[in-house]
C-alpha positions in Angstrom: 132.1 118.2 144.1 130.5 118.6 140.6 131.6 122.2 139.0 130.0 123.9 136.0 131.6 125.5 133.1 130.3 128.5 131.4 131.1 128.7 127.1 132.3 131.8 125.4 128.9 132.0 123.2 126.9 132.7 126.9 126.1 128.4 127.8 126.4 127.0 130.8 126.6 123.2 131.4 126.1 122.4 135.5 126.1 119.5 137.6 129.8 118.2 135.9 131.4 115.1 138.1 134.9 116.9 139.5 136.8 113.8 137.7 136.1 114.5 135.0 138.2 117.4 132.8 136.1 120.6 131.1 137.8 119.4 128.2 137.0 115.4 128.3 134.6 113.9 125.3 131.7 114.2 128.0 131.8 117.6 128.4 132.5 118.5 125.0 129.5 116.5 124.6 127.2 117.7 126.8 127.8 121.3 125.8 127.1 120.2 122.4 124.0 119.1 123.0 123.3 122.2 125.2 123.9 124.3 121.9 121.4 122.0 120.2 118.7 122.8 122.6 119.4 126.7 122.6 119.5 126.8 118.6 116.1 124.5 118.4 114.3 127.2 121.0 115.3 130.3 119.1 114.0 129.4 115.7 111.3 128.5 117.5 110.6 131.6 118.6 111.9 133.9 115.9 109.3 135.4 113.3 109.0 133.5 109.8 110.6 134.6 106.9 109.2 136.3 103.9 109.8 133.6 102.3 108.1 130.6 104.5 105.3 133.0 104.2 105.0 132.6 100.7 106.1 135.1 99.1 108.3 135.0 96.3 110.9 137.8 95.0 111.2 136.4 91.5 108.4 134.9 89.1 108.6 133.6 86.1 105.5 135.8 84.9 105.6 139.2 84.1 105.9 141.8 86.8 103.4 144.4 85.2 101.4 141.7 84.7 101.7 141.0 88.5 100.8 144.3 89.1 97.5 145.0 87.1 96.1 141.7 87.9 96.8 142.2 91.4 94.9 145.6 91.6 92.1 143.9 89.9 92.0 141.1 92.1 91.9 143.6 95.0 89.5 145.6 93.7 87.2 142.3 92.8 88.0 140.3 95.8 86.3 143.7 98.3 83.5 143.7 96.7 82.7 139.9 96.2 83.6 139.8 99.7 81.3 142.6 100.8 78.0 141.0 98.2 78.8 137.7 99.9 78.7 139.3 103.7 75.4 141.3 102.3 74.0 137.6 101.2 74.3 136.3 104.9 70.9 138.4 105.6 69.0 135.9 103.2 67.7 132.2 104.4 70.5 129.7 103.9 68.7 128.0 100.7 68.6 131.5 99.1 71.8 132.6 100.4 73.1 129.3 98.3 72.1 130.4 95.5 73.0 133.9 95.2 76.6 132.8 96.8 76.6 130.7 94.3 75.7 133.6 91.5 78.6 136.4 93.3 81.3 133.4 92.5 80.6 133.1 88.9 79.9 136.6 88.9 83.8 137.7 90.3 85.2 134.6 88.5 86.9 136.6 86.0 89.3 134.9 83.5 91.2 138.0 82.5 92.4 138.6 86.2 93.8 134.9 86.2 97.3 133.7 85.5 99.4 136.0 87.9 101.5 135.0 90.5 99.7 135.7 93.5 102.5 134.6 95.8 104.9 137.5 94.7 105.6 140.7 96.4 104.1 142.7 93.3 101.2 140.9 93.3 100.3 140.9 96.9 100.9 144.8 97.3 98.8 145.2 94.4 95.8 143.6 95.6 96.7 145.6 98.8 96.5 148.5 96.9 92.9 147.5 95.0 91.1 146.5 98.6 91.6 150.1 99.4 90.7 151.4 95.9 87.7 149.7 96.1 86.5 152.3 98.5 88.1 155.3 97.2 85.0 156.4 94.4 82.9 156.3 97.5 85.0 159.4 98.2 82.7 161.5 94.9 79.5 161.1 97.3 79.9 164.0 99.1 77.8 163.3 102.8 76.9 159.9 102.0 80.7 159.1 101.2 81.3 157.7 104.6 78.0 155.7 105.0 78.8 153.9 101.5 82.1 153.2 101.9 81.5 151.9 105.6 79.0 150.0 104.0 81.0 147.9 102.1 83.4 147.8 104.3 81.1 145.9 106.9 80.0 143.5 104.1 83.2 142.2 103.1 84.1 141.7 107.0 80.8 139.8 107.0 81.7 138.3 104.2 85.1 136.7 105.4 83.8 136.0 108.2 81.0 133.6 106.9 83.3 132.1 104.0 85.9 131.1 106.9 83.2 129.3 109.3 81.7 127.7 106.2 85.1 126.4 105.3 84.8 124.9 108.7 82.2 123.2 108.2 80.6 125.4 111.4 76.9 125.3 111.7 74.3 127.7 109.9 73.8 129.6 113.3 77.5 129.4 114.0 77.8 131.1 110.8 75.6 134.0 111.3 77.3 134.9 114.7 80.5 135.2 113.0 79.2 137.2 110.4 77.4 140.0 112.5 80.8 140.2 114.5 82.7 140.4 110.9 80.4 143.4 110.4 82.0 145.4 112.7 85.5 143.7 112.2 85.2 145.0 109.1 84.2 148.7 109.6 87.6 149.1 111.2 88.6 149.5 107.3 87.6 153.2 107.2 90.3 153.8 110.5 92.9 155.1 108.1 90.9 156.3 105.3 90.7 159.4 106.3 94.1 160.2 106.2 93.7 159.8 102.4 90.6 161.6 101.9 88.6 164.8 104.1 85.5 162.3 102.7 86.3 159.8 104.8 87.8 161.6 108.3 86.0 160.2 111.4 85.9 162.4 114.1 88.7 162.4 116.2 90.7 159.6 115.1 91.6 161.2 112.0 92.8 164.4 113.7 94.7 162.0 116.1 96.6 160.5 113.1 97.1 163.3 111.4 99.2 164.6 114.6 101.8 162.5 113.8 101.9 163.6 110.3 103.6 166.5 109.1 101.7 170.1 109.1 102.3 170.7 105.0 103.5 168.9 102.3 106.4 170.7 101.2 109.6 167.9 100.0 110.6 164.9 100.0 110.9 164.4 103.7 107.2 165.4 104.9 106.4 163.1 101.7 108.0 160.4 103.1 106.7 160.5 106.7 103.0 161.1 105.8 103.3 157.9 103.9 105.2 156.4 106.5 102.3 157.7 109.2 99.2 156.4 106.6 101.3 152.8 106.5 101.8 152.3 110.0 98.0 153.0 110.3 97.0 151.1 107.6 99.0 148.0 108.6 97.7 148.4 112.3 94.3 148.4 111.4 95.1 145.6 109.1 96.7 143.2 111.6 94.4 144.4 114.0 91.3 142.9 111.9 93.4 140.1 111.1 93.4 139.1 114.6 90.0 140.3 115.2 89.1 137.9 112.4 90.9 134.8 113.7 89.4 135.9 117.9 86.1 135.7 116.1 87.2 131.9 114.4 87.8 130.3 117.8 84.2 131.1 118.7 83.6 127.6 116.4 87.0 127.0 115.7 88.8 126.5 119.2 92.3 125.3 117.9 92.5 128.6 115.9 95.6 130.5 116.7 95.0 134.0 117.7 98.0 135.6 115.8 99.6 133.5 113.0 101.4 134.2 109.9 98.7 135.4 108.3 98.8 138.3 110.3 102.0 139.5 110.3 101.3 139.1 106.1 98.0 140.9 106.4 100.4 143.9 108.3 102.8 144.1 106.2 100.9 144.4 103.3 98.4 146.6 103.9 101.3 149.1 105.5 102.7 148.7 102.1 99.9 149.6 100.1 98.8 152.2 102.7 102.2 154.1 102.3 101.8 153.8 98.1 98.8 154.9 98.2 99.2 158.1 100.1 102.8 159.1 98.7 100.8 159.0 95.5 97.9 160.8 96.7 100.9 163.6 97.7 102.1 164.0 94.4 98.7 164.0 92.8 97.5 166.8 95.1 100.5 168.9 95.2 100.2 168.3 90.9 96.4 169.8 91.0 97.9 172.5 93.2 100.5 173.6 91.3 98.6 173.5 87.9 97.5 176.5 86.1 93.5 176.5 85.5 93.3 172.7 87.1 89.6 172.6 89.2 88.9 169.1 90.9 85.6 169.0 93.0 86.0 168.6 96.7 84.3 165.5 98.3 81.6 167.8 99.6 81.0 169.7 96.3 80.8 166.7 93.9 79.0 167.4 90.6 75.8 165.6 90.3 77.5 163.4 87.7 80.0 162.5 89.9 77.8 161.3 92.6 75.9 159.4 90.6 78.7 157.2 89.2 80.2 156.9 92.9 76.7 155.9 94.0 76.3 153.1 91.3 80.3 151.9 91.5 79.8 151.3 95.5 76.4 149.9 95.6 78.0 147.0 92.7 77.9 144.2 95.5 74.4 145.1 96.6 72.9 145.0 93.3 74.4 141.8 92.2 72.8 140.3 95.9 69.4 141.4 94.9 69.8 140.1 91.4 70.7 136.7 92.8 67.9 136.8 94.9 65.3 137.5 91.6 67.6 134.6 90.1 66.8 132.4 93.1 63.4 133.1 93.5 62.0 132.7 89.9 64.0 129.1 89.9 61.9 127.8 93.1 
């Protein structure tokens, strides 16, 4: 009667002829082939590493270098983004052209020669696709609206840029960008944990919940960047995923969560958590200080709001400019 024989590592081989031993080449055999299988199906399953990822931990350029050029990058690469999703309103011949225009406009040498596959990097630009949004903050009332606006327009943005990649048609094309519109928006979710300017009702109370009540050492400092990351990082993979679910709509073999999500996660929990332990210290700094005043987001001087106004709508000006450009060469 065949018998089965169970290993010490948890495998079990069945259906083994009774003549022959637990210890004969064919069962040695077989269970090696069973350990095969098992080791082939868990690295299968098993997350990728940093590494297959692409990210490097050592670079043969310089790591401050990394660092500034990676803010840059971030800071440039949400508001191309956000003037390209703005284009997507014109006629395709026009929206050409003034793609064409926002290219050469963020094709900036200086912000070249980095290694954009290192951690440093990466975190960085994590760190300048936030920053992007943070002057918006000097607006007073119209802080959220501005923000949010270019926050739509670089989900629009993606959105297009990916289905043209594609090679999806031009009405293809504008579906996915009116659904990276609101994709998008989700980039304000956490921003109000790092600025009263940009709290949305409710869900910014609801995150704040999990924070602590003051900022008082190094242990409150720690969670309430650990609470901003974790947020920031959601929202990130979230849109991540939201941006691939809105890919299959012309794009059918599109994986729904890839690497490039768990990236997207990662890094913008990173930059999230930087961003508000610094925010912490710079606060509790103004605080302390003897005879420091900073204006609140809803008491901006006019000065303020005027430099805010003209920083944030960068990507729509350099639209409408393309357009004049466009329109004087027909």
């Amino acid at each position: 009667m065949p018998y089965s024989v169970t290993t010490k590592d948890g495998l079990t081989l069945t259906n083994i002829p009774d003549n022959l031993a637990p210890d004969s080449p064919e069962v040695l055999a077989g269970v090696k082939r069973l350990r095969e299988r098992d080791q082939s199906s868990v690295s299968k399953k098993r997350l990728p590493t940093l590494e297959e990822q692409g990210f490097t931990f050592s670079s043969n350029s310089n790591m401050g270098e990394d660092i500034l050029k990676g803010f840059g990058s971030g800071i440039a690469g949400m508001l191309e983004s956000s003037a390209l999703g703005m284009a997507t309103i014109l006629e395709e011949e026009a929206e050409l052209k003034a793609r064409n225009k926002i290219q050469d406009i963020f094709n900036i040498d200086m912000l070249k020669g980095a290694d954009e596959d290192s951690i440093a990097f990466k975190l960085s630009a994590g760190i300048g696709s936030i920053a992007a949004l943070a002057p918006a903050a000097l607006a007073g009332p119209a802080a959220l609206p501005l923000a949010g606006a270019v926050a739509a327009g670089a989900g629009a943005g993606e959105a297009s840029e990916r289905a043209r990649a594609y090679g999806a048609t031009e009405d293809e094309r504008g579906t996915a960008a009116i659904k990276g519109t609101f994709i998008g928006a989700l980039e304000l979710t956490p921003l109000g944990r790092l600025s009263k300017a940009f709290k949305l009702p409710g869900v910014t109370a609801t995150l704040n919940k999990l924070g602590p009540k003051a900022i008082d050492g190094i242990v409150s400092r720690v969670r309430n960047a650990s609470v901003t990351g974790l947020a920031e990082g959601a929202q990130e993979g979230a849109a991540a995923i939201l941006q691939n679910l809105n890919e299959q709509g012309y794009n059918a073999e599109k994986e729904l969560i890839d690497a490039g999500v768990l990236e997207e996660a990662l890094i913008g929990g990173g930059a999230g958590a930087i961003l508000q332990a610094l925010a912490d210290v710079l606060s509790t700094g103004v605080i302390r200080g003897k005879g420091s005043k900073v204006g609140t987001a809803g008491g901006a001087g006019t000065a303020g709001g005027a430099a805010a106004t003209e920083l944030e709508a960068t990507a729509a000006a350099i639209v409408e400019a393309a357009i004049v450009e466009a329109e004087t060469q027909k």
